[in-house]
C-alpha positions as a Markdown table, in Angstrom:
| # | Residue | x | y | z |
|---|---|---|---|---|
| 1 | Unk | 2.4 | 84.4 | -5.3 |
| 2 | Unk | 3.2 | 86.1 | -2.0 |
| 3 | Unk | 6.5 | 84.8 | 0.0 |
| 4 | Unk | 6.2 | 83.4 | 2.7 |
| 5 | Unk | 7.3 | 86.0 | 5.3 |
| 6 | Unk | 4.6 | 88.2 | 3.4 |
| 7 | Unk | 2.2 | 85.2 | 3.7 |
| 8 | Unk | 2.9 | 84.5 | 7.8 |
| 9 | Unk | 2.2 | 88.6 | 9.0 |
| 10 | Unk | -1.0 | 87.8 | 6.5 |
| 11 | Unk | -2.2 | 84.6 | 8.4 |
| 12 | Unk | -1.0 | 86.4 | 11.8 |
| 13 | Unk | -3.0 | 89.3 | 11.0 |
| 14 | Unk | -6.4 | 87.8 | 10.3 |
| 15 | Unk | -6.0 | 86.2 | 13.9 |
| 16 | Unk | -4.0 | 87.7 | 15.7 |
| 17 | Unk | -5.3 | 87.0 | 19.4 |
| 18 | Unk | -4.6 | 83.0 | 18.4 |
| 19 | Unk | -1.2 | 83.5 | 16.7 |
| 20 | Unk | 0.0 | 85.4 | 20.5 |
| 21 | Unk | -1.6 | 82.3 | 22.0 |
| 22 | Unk | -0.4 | 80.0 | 20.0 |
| 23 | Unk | 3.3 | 81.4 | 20.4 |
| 24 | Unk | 3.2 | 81.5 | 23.7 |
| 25 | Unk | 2.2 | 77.8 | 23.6 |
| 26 | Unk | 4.9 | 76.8 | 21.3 |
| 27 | Unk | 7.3 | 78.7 | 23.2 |
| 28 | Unk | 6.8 | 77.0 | 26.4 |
| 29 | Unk | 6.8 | 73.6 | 25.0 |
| 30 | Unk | 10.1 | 73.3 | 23.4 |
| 31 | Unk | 12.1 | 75.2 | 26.3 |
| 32 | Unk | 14.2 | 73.1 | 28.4 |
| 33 | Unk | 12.5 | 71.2 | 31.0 |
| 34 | Unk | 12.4 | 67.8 | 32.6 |
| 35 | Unk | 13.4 | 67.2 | 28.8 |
| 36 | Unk | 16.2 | 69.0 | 27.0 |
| 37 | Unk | 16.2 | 71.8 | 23.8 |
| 38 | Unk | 17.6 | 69.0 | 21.8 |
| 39 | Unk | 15.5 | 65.8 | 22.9 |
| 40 | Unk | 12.7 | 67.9 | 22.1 |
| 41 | Unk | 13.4 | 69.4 | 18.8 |
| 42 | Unk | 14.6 | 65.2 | 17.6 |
| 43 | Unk | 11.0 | 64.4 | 18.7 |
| 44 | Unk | 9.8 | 67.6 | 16.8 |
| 45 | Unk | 11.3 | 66.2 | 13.4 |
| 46 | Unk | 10.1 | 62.9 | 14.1 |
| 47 | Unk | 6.5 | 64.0 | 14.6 |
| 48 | Unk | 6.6 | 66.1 | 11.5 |
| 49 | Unk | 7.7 | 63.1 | 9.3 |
| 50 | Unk | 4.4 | 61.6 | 10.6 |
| 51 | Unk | 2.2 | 64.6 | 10.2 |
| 52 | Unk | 4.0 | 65.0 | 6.8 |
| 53 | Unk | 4.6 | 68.7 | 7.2 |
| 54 | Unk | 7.3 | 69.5 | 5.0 |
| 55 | Unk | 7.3 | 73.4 | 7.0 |
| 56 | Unk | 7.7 | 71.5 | 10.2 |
| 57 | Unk | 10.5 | 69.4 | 8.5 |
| 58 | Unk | 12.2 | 72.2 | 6.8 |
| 59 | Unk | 11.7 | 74.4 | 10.5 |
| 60 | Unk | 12.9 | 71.9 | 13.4 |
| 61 | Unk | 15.7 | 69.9 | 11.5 |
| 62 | Unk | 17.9 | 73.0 | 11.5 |
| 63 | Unk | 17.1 | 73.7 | 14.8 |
| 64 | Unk | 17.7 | 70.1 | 16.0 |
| 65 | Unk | 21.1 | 70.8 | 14.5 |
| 66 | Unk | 21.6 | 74.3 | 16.1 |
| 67 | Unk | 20.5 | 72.7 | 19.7 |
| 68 | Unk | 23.5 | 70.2 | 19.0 |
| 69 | Unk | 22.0 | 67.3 | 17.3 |
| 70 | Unk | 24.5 | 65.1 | 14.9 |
| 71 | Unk | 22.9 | 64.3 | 11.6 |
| 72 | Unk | 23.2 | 60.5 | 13.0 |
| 73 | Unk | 20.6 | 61.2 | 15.5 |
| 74 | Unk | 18.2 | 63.3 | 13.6 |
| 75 | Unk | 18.5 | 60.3 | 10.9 |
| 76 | Unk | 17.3 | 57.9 | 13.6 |
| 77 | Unk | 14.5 | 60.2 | 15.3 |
| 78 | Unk | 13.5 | 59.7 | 11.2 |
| 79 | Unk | 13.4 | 56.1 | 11.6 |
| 80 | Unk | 11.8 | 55.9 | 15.0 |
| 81 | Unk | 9.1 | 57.7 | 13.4 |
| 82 | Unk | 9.3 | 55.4 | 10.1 |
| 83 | Unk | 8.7 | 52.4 | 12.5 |
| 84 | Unk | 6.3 | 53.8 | 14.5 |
| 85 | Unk | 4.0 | 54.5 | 11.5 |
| 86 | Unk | 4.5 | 50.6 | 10.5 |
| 87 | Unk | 3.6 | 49.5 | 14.3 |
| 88 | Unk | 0.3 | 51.5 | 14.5 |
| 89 | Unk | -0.6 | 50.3 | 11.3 |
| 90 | Unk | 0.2 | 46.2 | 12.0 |
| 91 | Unk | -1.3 | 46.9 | 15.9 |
| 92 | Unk | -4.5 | 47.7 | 14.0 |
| 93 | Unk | -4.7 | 44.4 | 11.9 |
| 94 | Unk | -6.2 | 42.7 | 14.8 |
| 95 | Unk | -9.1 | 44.5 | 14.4 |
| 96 | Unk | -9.1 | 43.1 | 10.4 |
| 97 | Unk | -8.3 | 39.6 | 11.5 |
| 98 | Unk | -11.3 | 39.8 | 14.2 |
| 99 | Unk | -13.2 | 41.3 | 11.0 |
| 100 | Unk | -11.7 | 38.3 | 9.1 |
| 101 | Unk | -13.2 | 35.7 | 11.4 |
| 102 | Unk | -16.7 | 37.3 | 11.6 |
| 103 | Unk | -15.8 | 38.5 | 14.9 |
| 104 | Unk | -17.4 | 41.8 | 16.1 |
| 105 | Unk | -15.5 | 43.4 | 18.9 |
| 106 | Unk | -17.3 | 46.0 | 21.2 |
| 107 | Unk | -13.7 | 47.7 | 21.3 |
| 108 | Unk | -12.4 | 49.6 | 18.5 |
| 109 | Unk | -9.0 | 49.4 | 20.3 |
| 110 | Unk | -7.6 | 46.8 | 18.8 |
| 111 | Unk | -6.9 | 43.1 | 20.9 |
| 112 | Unk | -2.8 | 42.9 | 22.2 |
| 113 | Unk | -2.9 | 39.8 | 23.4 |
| 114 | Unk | -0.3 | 36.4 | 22.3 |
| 115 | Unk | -3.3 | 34.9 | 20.8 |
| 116 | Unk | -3.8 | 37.6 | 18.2 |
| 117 | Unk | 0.0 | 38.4 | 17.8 |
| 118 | Unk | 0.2 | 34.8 | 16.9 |
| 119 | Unk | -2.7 | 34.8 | 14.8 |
| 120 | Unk | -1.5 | 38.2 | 12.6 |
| 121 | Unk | 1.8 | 36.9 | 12.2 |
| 122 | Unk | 0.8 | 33.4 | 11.0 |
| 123 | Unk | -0.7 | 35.1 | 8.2 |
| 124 | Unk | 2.0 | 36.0 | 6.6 |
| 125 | Unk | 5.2 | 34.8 | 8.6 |
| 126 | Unk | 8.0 | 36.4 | 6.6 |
| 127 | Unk | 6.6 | 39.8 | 6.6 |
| 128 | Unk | 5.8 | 39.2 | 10.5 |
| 129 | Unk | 9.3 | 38.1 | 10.9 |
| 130 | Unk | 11.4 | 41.1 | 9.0 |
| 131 | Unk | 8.9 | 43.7 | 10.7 |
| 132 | Unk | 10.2 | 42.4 | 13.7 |
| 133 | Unk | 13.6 | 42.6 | 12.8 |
| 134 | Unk | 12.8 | 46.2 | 11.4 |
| 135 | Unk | 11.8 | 47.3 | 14.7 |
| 136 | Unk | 14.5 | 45.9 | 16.9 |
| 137 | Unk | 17.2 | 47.6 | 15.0 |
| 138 | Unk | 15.6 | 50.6 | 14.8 |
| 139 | Unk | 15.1 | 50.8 | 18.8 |
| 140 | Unk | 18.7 | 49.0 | 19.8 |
| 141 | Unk | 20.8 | 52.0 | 21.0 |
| 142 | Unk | 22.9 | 54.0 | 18.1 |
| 143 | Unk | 23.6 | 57.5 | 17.7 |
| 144 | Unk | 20.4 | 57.9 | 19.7 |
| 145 | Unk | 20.2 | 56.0 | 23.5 |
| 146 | Unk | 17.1 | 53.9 | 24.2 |
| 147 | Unk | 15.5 | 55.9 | 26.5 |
| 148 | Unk | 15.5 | 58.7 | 23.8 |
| 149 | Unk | 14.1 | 56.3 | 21.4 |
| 150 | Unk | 11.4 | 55.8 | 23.7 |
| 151 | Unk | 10.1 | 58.9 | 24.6 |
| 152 | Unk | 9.8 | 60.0 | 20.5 |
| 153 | Unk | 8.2 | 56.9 | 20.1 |
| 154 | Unk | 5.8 | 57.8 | 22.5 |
| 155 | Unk | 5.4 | 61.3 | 21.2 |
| 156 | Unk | 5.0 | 59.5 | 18.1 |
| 157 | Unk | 2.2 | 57.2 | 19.0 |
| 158 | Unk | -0.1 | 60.3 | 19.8 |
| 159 | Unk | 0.2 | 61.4 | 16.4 |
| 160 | Unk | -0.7 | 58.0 | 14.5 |
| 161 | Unk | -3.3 | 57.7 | 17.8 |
| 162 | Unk | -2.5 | 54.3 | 18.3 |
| 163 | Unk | -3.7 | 53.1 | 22.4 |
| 164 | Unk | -1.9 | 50.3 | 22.1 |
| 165 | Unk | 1.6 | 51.7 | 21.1 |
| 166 | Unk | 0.7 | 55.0 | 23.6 |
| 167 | Unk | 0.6 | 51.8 | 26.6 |
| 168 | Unk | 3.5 | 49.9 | 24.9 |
| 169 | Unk | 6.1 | 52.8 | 24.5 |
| 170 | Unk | 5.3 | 54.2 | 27.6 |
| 171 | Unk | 6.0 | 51.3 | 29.5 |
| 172 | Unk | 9.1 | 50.9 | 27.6 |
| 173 | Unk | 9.9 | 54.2 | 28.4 |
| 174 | Unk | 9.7 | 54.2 | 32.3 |
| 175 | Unk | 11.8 | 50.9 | 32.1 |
| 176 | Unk | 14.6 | 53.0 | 30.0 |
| 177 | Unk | 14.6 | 55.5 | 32.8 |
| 178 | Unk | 12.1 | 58.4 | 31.5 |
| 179 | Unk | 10.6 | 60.3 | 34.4 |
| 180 | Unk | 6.8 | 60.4 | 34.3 |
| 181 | Unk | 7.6 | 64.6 | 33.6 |
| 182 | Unk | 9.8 | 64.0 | 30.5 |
| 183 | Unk | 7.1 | 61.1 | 29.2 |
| 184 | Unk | 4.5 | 64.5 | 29.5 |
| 185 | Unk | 6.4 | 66.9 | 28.5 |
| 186 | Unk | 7.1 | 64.5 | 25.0 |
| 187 | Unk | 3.2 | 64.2 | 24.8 |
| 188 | Unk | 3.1 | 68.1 | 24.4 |
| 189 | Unk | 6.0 | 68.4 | 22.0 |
| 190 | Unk | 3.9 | 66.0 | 20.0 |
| 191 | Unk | 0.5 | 68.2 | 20.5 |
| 192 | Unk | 2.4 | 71.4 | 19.9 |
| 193 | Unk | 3.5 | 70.0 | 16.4 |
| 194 | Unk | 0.5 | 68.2 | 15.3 |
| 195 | Unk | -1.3 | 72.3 | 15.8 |
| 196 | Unk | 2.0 | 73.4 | 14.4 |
| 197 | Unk | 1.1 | 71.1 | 11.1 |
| 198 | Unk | -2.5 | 72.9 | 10.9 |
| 199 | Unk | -1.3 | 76.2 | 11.3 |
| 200 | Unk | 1.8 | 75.8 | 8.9 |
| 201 | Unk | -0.8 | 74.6 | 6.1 |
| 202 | Unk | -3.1 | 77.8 | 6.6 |
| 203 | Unk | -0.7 | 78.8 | 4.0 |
| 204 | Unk | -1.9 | 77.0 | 1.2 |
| 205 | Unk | -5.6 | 78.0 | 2.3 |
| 206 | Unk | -4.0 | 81.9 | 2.4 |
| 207 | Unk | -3.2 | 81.2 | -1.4 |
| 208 | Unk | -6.2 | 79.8 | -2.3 |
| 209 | Unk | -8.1 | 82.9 | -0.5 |
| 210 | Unk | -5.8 | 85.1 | -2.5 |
| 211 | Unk | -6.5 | 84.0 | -5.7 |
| 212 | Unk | -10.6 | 83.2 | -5.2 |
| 213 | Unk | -11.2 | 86.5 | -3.9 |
């Protein structure tokens, strides 16, 4: 089995025109902007833990820490992620419970309105009522400030392609205090990683071309 510096210059070399690109992408996404080194790199290890990347894990926690995050707030990018996950999942339910009913939405975005929150949660109350609790602690300030909590919610939300949540966190965001620049420039931290995923896994596909022939 090759290791893995021998497996990168091996995946580098069979494209190398897309790896300079692709560089030169990732390069100018994490540099400090409107957002921080640090702020980006937390919503870097928050995305991975959606894209389940364990390369992307292993590769931006460190570098969370060297950009002078605590383990506190790398712990609660984790659960920002862990919560956002749950929240695209239940914000798609509607579209179950209008299935339920025999109702057939033109939309495939799913309906946020009282009437269907009301209508998911009656369903099963006590679940309704602990993710709810689940949520707010997760988003009350901590190690990590709202606002912060916002924005890798937000870069979050792209990854699990949820509309709803996209609309929900950014809203939630701008009231935090997040410029419209450091809402973007989260939206490319999460692009940059979700590419970052595909590329890092090339290296199971370089195995697998290795040992077919």
């Amino acid at each position: 089995m090759n290791n893995p510096t021998t497996l990168a210059k091996k995946k580098a070399d069979l494209a190398p025109a897309h790896i300079e690109a692709w560089r030169n992408f990732s390069q100018t996404v994490f540099k400090e902007g409107a957002l921080d080194e640090k702020t980006k790199q937390l919503i870097a290890v928050a995305v991975a833990h959606v894209t389940q990347c364990p390369y992307c894990i292993k590769s931006h926690t460190p570098q969370a820490l060297r950009k002078g995050a605590s383990k506190e707030e790398i712990m609660e990018a984790i659960w920002v992620a862990a919560a956002g996950r749950a929240s695209g999942a239940y914000t798609h339910a509607a579209i179950a419970v209008d299935a339920m009913d025999g109702v057939n939405q033109d939309s495939l975005v799913p309906q946020s309105t009282p009437e269907m929150a009301k209508k998911k949660a009656d369903l099963v109350p006590e679940t309704a009522n602990a993710w709810r609790n689940f949520s707010n602690t997760v988003f009350r300030t901590g190690a990590l400030d709202e606002k912060t909590k916002q924005l890798i919610a937000l870069g979050v939300a792209h990854v699990t392609q949820c509309a709803n949540c996209i609309k929900g966190h950014t809203k939630m965001a701008k009231l935090k205090g997040a410029s419209n620049e450091q809402l973007m420039e989260a939206i490319w931290v999460a692009s940059e990683m979700r590419a970052g995923a595909a590329y890092a896994h090339a290296s199971i596909a370089m195995e697998a071309m290795e040992t077919h022939g």
